[in-house]
LOVO-733032 format. One record per residue: residue in one letter; x, y, z of N, C-alpha, C, O in turn. Coordinates in Angstrom, 3 decimals. Example, Ala and Ser with C-alpha at 12.3 -4.5 7.8 and 13.67 -1.06 7.14 Angstrom:
<nodes>
NODE	A	13.190	-5.690	7.800	12.300	-4.500	7.800	13.200	-3.300	7.800	14.236	-3.319	8.465 .
NODE	S	12.850	-2.250	7.080	13.670	-1.060	7.140	12.900	0.030	7.870	13.409	1.138	8.039 .
</nodes>
This chain:
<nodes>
NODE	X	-73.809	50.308	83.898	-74.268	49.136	84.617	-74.648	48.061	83.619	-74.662	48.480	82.461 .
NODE	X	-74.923	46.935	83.753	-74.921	45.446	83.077	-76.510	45.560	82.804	-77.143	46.581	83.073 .
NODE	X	-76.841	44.887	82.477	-78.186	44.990	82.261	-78.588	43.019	82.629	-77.840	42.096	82.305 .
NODE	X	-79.583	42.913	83.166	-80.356	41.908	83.576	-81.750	41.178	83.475	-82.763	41.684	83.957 .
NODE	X	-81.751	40.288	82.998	-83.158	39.409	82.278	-84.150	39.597	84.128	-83.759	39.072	85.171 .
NODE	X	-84.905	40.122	84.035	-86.113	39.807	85.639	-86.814	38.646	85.163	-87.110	38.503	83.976 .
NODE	X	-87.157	37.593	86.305	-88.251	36.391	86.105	-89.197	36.798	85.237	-89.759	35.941	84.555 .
NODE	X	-89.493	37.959	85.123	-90.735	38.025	84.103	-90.462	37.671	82.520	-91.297	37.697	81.615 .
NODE	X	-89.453	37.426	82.455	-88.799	36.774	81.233	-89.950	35.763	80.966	-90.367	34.973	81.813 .
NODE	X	-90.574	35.915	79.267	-91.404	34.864	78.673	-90.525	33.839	77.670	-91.123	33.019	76.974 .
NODE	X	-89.629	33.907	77.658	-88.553	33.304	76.840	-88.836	33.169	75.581	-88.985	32.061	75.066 .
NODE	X	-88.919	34.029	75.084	-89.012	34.819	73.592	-88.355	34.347	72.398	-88.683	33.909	71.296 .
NODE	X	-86.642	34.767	73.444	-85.279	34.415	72.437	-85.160	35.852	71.959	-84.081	36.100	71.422 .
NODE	X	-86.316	37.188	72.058	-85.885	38.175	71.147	-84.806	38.973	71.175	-84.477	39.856	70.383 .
NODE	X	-84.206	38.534	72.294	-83.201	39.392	72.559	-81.597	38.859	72.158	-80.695	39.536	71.664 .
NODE	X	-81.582	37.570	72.506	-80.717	36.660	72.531	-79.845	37.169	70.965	-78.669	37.476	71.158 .
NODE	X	-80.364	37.274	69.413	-79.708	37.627	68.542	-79.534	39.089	68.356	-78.924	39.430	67.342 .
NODE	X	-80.018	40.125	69.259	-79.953	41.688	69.024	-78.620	41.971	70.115	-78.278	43.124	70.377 .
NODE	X	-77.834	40.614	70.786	-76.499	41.209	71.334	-75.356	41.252	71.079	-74.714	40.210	71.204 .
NODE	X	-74.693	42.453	70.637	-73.292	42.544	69.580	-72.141	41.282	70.605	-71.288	40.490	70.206 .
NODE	X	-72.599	41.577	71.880	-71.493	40.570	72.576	-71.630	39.405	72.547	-70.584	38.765	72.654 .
NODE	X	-72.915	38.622	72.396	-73.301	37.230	72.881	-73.219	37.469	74.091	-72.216	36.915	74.539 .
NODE	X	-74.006	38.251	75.179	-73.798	37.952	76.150	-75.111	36.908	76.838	-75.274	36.321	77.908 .
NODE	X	-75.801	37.050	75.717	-77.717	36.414	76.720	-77.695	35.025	75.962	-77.507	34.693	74.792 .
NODE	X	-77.934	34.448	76.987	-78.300	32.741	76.724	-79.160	32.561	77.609	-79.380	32.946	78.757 .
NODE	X	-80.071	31.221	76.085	-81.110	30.764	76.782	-80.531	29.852	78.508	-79.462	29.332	78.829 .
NODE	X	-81.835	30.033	79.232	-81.579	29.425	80.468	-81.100	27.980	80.388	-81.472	27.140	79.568 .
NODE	X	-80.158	27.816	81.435	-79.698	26.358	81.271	-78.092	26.101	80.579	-77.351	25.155	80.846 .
NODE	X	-77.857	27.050	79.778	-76.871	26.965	78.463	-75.530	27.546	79.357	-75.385	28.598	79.979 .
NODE	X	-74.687	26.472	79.155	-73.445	26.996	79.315	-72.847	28.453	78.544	-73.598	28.689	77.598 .
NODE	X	-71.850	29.400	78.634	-71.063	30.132	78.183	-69.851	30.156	78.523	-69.382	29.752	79.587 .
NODE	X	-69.060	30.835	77.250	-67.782	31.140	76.878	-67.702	32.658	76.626	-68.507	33.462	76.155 .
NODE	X	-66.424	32.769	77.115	-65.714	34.607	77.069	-65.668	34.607	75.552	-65.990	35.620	74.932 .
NODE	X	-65.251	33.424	74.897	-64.881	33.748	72.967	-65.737	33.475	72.430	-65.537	33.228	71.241 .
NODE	X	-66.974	33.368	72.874	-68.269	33.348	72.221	-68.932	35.169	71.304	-69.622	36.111	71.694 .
NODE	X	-68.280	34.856	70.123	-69.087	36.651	70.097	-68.401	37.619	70.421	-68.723	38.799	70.561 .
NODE	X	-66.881	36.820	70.613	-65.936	37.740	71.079	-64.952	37.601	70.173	-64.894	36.823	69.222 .
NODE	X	-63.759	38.857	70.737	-62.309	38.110	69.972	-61.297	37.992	71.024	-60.091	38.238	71.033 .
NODE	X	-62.315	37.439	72.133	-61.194	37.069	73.171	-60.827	35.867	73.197	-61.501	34.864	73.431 .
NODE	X	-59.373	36.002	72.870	-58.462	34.460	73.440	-57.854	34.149	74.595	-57.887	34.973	75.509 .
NODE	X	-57.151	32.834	74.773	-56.392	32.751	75.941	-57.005	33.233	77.175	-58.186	33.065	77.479 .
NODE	X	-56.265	33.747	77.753	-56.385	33.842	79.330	-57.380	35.415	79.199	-57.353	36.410	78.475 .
NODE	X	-57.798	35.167	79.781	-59.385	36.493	80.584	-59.292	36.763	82.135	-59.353	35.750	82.833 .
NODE	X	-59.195	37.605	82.586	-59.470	38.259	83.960	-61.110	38.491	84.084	-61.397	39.287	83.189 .
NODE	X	-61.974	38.226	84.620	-63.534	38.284	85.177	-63.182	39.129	85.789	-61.986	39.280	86.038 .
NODE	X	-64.410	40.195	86.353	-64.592	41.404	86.846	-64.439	41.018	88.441	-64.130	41.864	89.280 .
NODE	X	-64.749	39.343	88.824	-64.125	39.250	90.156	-62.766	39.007	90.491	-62.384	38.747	91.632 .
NODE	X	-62.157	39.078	89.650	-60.518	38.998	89.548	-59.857	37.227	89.309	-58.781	36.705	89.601 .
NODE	X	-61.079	36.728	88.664	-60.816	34.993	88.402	-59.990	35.070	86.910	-60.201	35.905	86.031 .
NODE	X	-59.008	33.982	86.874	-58.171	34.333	85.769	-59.103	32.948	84.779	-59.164	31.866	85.364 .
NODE	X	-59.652	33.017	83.612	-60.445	31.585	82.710	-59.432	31.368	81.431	-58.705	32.282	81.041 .
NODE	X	-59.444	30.669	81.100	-59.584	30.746	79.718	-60.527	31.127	78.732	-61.696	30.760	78.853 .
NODE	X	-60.161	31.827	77.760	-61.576	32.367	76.741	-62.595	31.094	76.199	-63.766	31.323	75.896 .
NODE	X	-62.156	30.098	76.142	-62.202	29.481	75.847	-62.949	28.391	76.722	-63.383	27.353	76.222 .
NODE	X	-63.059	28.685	77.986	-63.595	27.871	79.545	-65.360	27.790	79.311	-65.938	28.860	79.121 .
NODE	X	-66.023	26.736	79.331	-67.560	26.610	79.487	-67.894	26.919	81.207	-67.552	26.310	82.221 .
NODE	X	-68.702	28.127	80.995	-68.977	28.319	82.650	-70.836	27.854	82.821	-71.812	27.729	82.081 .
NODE	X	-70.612	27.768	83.791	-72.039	27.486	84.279	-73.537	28.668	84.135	-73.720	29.783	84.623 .
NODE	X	-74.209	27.994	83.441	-75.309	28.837	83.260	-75.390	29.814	84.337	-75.057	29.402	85.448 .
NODE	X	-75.795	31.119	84.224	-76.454	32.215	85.367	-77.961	32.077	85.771	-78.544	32.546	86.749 .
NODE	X	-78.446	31.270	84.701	-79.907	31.120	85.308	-80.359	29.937	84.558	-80.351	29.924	83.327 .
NODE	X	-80.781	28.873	85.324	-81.564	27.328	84.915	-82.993	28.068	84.069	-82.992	27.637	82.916 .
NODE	X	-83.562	28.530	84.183	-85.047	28.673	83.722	-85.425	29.572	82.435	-86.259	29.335	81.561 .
NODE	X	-84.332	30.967	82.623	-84.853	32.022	81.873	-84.078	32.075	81.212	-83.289	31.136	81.319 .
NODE	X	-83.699	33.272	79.971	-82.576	33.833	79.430	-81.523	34.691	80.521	-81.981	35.253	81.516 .
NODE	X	-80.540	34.698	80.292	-79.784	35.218	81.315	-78.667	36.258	80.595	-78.202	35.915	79.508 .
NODE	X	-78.347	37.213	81.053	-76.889	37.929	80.273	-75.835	37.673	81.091	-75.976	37.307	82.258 .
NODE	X	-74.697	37.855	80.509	-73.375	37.311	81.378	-72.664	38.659	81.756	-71.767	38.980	80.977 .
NODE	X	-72.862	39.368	82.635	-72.021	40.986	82.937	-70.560	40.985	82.717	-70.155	42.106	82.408 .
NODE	X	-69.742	40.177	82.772	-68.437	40.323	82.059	-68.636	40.044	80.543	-67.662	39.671	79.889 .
NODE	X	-69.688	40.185	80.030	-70.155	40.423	78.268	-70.754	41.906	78.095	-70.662	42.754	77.208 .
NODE	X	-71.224	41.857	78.989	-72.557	43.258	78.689	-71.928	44.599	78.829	-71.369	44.909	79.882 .
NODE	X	-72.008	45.581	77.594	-71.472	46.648	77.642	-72.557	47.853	77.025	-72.342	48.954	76.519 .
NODE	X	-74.008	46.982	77.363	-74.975	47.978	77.232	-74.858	48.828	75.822	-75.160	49.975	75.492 .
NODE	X	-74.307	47.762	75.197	-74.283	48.129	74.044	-73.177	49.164	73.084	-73.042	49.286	71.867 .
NODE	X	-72.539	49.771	74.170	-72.150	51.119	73.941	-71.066	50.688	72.797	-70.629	49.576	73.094 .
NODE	X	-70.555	51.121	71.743	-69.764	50.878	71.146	-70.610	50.926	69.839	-70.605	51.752	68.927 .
NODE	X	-71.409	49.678	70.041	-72.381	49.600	68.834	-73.439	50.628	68.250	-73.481	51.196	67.159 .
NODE	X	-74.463	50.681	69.596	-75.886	51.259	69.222	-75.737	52.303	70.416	-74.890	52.524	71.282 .
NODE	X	-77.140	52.915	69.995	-77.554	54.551	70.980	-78.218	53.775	72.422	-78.223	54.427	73.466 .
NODE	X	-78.772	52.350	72.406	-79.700	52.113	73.435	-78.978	50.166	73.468	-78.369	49.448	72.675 .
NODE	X	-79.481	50.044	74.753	-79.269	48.467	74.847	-80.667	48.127	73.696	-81.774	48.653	73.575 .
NODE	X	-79.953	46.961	72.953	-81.074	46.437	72.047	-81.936	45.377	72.519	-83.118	45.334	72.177 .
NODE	X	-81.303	44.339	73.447	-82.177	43.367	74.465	-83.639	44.213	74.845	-84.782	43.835	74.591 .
NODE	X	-83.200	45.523	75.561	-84.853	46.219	76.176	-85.340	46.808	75.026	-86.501	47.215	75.042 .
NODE	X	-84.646	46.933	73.995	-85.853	47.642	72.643	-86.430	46.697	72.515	-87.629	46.812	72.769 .
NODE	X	-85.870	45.082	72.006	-87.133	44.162	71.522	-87.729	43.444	72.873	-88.703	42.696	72.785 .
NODE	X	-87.175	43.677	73.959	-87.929	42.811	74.794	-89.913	42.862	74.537	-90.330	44.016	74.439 .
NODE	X	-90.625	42.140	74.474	-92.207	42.454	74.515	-92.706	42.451	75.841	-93.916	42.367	76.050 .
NODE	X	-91.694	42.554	76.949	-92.075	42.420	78.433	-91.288	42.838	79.429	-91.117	42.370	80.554 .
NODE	X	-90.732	43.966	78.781	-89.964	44.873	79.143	-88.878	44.554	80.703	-88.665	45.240	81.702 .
NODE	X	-88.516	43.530	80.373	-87.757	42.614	81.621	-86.075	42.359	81.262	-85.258	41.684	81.889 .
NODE	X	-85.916	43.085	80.137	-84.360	43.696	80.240	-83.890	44.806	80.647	-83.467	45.673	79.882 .
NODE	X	-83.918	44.921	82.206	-83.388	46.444	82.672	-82.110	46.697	83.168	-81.121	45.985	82.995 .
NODE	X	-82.173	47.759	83.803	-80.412	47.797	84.361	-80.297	47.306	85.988	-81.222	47.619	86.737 .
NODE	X	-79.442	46.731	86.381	-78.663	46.106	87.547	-78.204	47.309	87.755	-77.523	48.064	87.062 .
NODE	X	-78.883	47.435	89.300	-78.654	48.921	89.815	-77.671	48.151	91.149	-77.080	48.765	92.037 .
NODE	X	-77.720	46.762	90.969	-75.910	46.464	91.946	-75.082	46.665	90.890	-74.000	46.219	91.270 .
NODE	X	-74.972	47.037	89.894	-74.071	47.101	88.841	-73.272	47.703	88.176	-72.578	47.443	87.193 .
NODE	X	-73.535	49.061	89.199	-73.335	50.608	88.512	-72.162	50.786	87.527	-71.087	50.687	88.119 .
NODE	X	-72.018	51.054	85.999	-70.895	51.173	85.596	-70.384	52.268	84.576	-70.526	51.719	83.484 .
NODE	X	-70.029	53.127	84.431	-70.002	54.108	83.537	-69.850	53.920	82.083	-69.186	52.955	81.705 .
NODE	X	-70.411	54.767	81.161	-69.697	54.867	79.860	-68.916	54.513	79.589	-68.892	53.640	78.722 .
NODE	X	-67.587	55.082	80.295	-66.418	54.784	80.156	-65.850	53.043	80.164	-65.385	52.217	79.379 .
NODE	X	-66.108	53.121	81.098	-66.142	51.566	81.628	-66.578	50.420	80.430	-65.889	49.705	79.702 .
NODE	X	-67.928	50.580	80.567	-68.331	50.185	79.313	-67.400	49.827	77.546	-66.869	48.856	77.006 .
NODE	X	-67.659	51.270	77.216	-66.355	51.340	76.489	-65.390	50.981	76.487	-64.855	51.322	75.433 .
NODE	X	-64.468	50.192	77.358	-63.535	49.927	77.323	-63.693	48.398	77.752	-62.750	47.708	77.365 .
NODE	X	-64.584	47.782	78.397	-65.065	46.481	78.102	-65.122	45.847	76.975	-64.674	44.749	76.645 .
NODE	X	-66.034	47.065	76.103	-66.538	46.652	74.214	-64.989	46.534	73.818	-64.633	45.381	73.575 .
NODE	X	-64.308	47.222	73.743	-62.570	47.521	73.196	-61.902	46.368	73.940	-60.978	45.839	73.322 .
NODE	X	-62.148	45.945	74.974	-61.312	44.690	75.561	-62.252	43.239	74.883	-61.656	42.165	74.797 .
NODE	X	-63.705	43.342	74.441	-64.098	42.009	74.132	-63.767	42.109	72.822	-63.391	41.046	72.327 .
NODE	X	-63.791	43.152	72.028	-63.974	42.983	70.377	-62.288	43.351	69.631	-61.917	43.123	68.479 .
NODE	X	-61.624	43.899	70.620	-60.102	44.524	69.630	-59.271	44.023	70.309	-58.206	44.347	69.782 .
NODE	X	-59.044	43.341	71.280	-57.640	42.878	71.281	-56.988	42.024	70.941	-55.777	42.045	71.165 .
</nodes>
């Protein structure tokens, strides 16, 4: 599953540089699929929208830090634990239980953002 900033977000930033994907931006901030990635060209989103890697999408959240779930692979690839909830100091990086996603899954997200 993706993992998700809760309002209790104090906007820290601590998390924002502990993500191998770039997936967390401060609130407000546009994102890109080739941000932190080595994705080019054309991208499929997990809702079946075709972007460019390259496309500025609209912030996920005006106020707080936000993660982008077609980024978030909970780390797996990299580390033993998501690193966002190790440094959070307010323990408001948890998992999106609408989000459910396996290991596997995961894994092969990290292998689709970082190797192809």
């Amino acid at each position: 599953m993706a993992i998700f900033i809760t309002d209790e977000c104090i906007n820290c930033g601590a998390c924002e540089p502990e993500c191998p994907n770039t997936a967390i931006y401060e609130g407000g901030v546009n994102w890109k699929m080739s941000e932190g990635t080595s994705v080019t060209g054309e991208y499929t989103l997990e809702n079946g929208k075709i972007v460019n890697a390259d496309d500025e999408h609209d912030p996920v959240d005006e106020d707080i830090y936000f993660i982008v779930p077609d980024k978030c692979t909970e780390c797996v690839g990299f580390h033993e634990e998501p690193q966002c909830a190790a440094v959070c100091p307010v323990d408001c990086c948890v998992p999106d239980r609408d989000r459910v996603e396996s290991e596997d899954v995961l894994a092969a997200r990290q292998k689709r953002l970082h190797d192809e």
